[in-house]
C-alpha positions in Angstrom: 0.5 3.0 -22.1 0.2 -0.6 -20.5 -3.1 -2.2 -19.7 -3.9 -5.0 -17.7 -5.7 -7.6 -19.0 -8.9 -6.5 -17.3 -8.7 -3.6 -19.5 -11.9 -4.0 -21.8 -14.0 -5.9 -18.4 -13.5 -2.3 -16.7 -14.3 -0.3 -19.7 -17.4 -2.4 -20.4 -18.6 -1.5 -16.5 -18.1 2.2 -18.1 -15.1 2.7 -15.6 -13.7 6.2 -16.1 -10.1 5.2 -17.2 -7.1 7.7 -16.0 -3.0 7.3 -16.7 -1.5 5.9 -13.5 1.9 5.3 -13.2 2.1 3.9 -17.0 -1.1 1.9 -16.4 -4.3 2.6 -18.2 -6.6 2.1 -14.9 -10.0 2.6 -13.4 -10.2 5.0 -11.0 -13.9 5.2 -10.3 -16.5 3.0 -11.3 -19.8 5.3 -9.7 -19.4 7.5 -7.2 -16.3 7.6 -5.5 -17.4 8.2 -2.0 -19.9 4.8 -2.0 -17.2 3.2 -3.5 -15.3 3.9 -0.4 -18.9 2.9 1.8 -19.0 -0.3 0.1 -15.9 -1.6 1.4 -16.1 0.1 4.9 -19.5 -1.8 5.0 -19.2 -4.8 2.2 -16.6 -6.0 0.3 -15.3 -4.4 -2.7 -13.2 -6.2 -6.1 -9.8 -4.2 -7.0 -7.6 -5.0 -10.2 -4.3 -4.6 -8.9 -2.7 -6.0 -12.1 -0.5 -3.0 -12.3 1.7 -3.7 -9.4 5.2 -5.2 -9.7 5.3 -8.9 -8.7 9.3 -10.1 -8.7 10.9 -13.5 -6.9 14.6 -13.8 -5.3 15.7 -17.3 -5.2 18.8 -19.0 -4.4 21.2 -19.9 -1.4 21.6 -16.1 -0.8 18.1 -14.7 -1.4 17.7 -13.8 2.5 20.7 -12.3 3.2 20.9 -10.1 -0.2 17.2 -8.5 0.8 18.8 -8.3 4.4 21.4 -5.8 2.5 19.0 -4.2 0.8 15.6 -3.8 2.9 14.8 -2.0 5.8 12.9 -4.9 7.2 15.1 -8.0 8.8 14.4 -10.2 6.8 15.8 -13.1 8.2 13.7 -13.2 10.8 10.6 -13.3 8.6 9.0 -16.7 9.4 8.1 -19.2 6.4 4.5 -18.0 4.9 4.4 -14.7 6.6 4.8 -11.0 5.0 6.4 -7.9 6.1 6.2 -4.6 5.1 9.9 -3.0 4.5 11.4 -0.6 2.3 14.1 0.0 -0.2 16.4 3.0 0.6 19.0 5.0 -0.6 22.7 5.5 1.1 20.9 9.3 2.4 17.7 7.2 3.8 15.4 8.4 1.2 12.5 5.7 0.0 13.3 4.0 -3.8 10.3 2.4 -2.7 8.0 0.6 0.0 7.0 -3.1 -0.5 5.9 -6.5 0.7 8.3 -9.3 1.5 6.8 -13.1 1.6 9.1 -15.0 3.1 9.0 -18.6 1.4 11.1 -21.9 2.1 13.4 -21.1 -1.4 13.3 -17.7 -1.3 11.7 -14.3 -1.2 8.7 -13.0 -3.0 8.2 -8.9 -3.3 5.4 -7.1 -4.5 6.4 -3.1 -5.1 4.7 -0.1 -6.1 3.8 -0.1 -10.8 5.6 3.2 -10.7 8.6 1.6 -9.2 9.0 -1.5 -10.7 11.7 -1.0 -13.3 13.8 0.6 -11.2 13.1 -1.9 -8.1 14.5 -4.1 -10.4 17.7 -2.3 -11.4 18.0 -1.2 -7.5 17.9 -5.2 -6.5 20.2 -6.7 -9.4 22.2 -4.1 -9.2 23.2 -5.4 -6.1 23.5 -9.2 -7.0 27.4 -9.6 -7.2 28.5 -11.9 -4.7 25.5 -13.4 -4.1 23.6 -16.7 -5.4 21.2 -15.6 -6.2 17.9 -15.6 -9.2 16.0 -12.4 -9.9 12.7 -12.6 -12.1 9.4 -10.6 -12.7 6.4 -12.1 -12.5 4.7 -8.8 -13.4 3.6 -9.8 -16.6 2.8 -13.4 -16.5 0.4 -13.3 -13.2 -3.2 -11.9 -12.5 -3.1 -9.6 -9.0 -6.6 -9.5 -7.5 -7.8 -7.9 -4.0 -11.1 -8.5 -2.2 -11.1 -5.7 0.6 -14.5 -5.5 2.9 -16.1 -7.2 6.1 -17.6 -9.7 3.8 -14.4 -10.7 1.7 -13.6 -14.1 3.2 -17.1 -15.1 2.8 -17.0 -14.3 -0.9 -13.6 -15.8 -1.6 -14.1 -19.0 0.1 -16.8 -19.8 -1.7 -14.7 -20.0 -4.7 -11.5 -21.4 -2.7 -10.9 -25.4 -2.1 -8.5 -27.1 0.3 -7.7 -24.1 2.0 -9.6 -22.9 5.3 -9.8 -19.3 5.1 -10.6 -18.5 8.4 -6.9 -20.3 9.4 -5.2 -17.7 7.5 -3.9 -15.0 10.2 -3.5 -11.4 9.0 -0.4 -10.9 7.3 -0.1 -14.7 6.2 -0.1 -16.5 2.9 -0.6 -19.8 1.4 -1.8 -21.5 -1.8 -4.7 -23.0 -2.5 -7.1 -23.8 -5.9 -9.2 -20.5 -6.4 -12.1 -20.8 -9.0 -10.7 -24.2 -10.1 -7.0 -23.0 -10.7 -4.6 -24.8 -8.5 -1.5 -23.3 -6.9 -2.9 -20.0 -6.3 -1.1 -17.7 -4.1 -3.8 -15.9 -1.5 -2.9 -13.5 1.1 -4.2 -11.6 3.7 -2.5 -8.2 4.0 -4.9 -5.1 2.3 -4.7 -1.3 1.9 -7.5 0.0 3.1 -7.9 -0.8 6.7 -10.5 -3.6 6.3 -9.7 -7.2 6.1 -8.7 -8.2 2.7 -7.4 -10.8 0.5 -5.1 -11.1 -2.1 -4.8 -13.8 -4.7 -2.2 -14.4 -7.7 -3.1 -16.6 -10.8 -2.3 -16.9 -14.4 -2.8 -14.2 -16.0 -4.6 -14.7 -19.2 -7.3 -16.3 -16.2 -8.1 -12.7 -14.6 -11.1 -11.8 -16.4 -13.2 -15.0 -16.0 -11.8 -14.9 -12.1 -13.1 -11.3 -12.1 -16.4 -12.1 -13.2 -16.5 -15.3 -10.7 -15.5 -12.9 -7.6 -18.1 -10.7 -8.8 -21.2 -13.1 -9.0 -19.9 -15.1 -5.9 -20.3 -11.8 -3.8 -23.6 -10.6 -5.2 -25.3 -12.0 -1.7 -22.9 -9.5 -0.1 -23.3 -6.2 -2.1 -19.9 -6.4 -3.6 -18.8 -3.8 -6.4 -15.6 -3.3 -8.2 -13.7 -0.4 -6.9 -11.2 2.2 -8.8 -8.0 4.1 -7.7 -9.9 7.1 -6.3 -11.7 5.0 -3.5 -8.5 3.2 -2.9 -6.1 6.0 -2.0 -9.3 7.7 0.3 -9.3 4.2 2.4 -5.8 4.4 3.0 -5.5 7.7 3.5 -8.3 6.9 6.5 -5.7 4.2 7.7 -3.2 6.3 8.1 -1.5 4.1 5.4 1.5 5.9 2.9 1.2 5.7 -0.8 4.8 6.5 -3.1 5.2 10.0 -4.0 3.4 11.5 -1.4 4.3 10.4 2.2 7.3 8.3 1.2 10.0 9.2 -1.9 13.6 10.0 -2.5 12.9 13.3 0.1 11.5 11.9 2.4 12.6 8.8 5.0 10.4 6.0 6.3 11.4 7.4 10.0 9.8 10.6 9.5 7.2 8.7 7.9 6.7 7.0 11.4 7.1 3.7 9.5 9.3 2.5 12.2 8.0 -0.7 12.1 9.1 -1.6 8.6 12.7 -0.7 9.8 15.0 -3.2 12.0 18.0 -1.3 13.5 19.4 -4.6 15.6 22.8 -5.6 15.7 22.8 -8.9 14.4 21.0 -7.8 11.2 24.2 -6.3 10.4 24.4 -3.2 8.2 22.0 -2.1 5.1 21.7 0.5 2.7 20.5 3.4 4.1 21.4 2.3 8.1 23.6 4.9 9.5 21.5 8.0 8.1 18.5 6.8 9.1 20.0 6.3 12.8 20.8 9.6 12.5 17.3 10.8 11.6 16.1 9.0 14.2 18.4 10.5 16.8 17.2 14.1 15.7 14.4 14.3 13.4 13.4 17.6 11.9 9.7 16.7 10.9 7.2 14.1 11.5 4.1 12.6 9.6 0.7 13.6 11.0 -3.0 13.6 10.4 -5.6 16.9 10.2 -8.4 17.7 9.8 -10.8 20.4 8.6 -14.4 21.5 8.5 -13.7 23.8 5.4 -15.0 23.8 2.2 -12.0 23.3 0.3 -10.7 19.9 0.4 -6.7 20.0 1.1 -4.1 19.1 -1.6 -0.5 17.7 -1.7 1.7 21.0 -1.7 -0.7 23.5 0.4 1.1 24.9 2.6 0.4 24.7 6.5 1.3 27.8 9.0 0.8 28.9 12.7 0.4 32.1 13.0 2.9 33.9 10.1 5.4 31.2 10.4 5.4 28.1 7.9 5.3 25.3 10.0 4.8 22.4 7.2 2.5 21.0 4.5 0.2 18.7 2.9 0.9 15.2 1.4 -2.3 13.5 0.8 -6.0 14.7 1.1 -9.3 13.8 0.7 -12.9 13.8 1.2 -13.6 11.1 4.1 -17.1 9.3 4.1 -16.0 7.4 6.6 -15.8 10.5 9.4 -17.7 13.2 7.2 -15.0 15.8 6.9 -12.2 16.2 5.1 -8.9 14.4 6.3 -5.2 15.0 5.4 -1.6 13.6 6.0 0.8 16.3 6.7 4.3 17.0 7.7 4.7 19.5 10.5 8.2 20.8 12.2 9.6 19.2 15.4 7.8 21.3 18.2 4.5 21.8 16.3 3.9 17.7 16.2 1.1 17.5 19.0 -2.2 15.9 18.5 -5.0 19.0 18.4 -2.3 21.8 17.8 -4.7 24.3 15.4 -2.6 25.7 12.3 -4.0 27.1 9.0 -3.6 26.0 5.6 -3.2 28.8 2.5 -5.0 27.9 -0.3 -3.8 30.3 -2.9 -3.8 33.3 -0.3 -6.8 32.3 1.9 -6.6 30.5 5.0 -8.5 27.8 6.4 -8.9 26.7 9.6 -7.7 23.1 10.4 -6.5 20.8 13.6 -3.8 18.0 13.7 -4.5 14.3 15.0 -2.4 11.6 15.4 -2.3 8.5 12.6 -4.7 6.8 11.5 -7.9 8.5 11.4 -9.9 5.3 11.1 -9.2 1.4 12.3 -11.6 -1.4 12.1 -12.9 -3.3 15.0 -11.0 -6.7 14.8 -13.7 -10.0 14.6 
């Protein structure tokens, strides 16, 4: 099992420490639900350590990721990010990631449980091009600060870079607690605004405990994997192997704008069957709701009446609205913002109601 190097820091905070995709990692630190107040309201620190970091150099590094991602990359401007998708020939996801476009090159950063095979996917597909794939996974520190109150905290700690210049979905580089060349971003996965900053590794646990004390003014905590997947299940945001995977497509997904179908960006794996999705899809992604006791789970089963009309793909408790919140898929026909349907849960039936994505969105400073 791998462990970042934050391992021992989140043990000593008495994290409870769960198997996630490989990674030994912290999926609550207190109680889940403040976790997830904390950044509505705060900030909140996440070790994202585990998630694959890789770079594409070379004369062809646009136009092989062009071949290969949904996204048109090409098009990307210097020091922005978009968020695309490797697919197979069948238009099922291998994976969703982020693409920084930079003046040599492209930088990705994918899913932990898709790394390895992100990898084989990409240089598998190398012949022909001039091109220089390498993994940064191991040798850099991946850091978030998600919450209201996260620029504060990290320019406090940041020289020669003006945070507040940095537009949403933007990077640059800058010297974060006194280490130069750091990468810092401004994407996030929880529906807050949110940083993200890349440094040598071996540096990540006295950079933790920096983040930690600079944002003791603002009520910071360190959060775990529970809170996470709850914040971006509020955002309407898909997580790997349960709105998005080799069975299911980033159209039905409604992740349409991660996927360019123009002309000029010329043809890319997975292209003509996801045309053909979107031409007639069968299901669509959407949200629900339900008062019920029982909080719904990835497989329960969803019906109208005594016909099956879809099923669950993520659940949760949500602090955030006070009920519990799901992402489902539903048949063609049944898709309609407040349709009522039911969900079985082992023979008994709850009540629930469908909404459209995402349940919550931040107001915008």
């Amino acid at each position: 099992m791998k462990q970042t190097t934050l391992h021992d820091t989140h043990v000593a905070l008495q994290a409870k420490m769960v198997d996630f995709a490989g990674w030994r990692m912290p999926v609550q630190y207190d109680s889940l639900l403040d976790e997830v107040r904390t950044v509505r309201s705060k900030v909140g620190l996440f070790d994202l350590c585990h998630m694959g970091r890789l770079s594409i150099k070379g004369a062809d590094a646009v136009p092989m990721l062009d071949r290969l991602t949904t996204n048109y990359c090409a098009k990307i401007p210097v020091g922005a990010i978009r968020y695309g998708l490797f697919c197979r020939e069948d238009g099922g996801a291998i994976d969703d990631l982020l693409v920084y476009r930079e003046e040599d090159g492209i930088y990705l950063v994918v899913n932990a449980s898709n790394c390895e095979e992100d990898l084989a996917w990409i240089r598998a597909h190398t012949d022909g091009f001039d091109v220089e794939v390498t993994d940064h996974t191991s040798e850099q520190a991946m850091l978030a600060l998600q919450g209201q109150d996260s620029q504060s905290v990290l320019q406090k700690l940041t020289e020669d870079c003006d945070l507040s210049s940095l537009k949403y979905y933007r990077f640059t580089f800058g010297t974060v607690c006194g280490l130069p060349n750091v990468r810092i971003s401004r994407t996030g996965y929880t529906g807050e605004d949110g940083f993200e900053i890349y440094f040598p590794d071996a540096e990540a646990p006295r950079v933790w405990k920096e983040l930690l004390a600079a944002g003791e003014e603002f009520g910071i905590r360190p959060i775990g994997l529970g809170a996470r997947d709850t914040l971006r299940l509020e955002a309407g945001m898909s997580l790997y192997g349960h709105e998005i995977d080799s069975n299911h497509n980033p159209v039905e997904a409604n992740l349409h704008f991660g996927i360019s179908f123009a002309e000029e960006k010329g043809d890319w794996i997975g292209r003509s069957a996801l045309e053909k999705i979107k031409a007639a899809p069968r299901q669509a992604i959407m949200g629900m709701t339900t008062e019920g006791k029982r909080v719904p789970r990835q497989g329960y089963k969803l019906f109208v009446g005594n016909e099956e009309i879809g099923y669950v793909v993520s659940g949760s408790v949500s602090p955030t609205l006070e009920t519990n919140i799901a992402s489902v898929y539903v048949r063609v026909g049944f898709d309609s913002e407040g349709t009522e349907v039911e969900m079985d849960i082992r023979g008994k039936r709850q009540s629930c109601r469908l909404q459209n994505l995402p349940f919550y969105s931040r107001t915008r400073k």
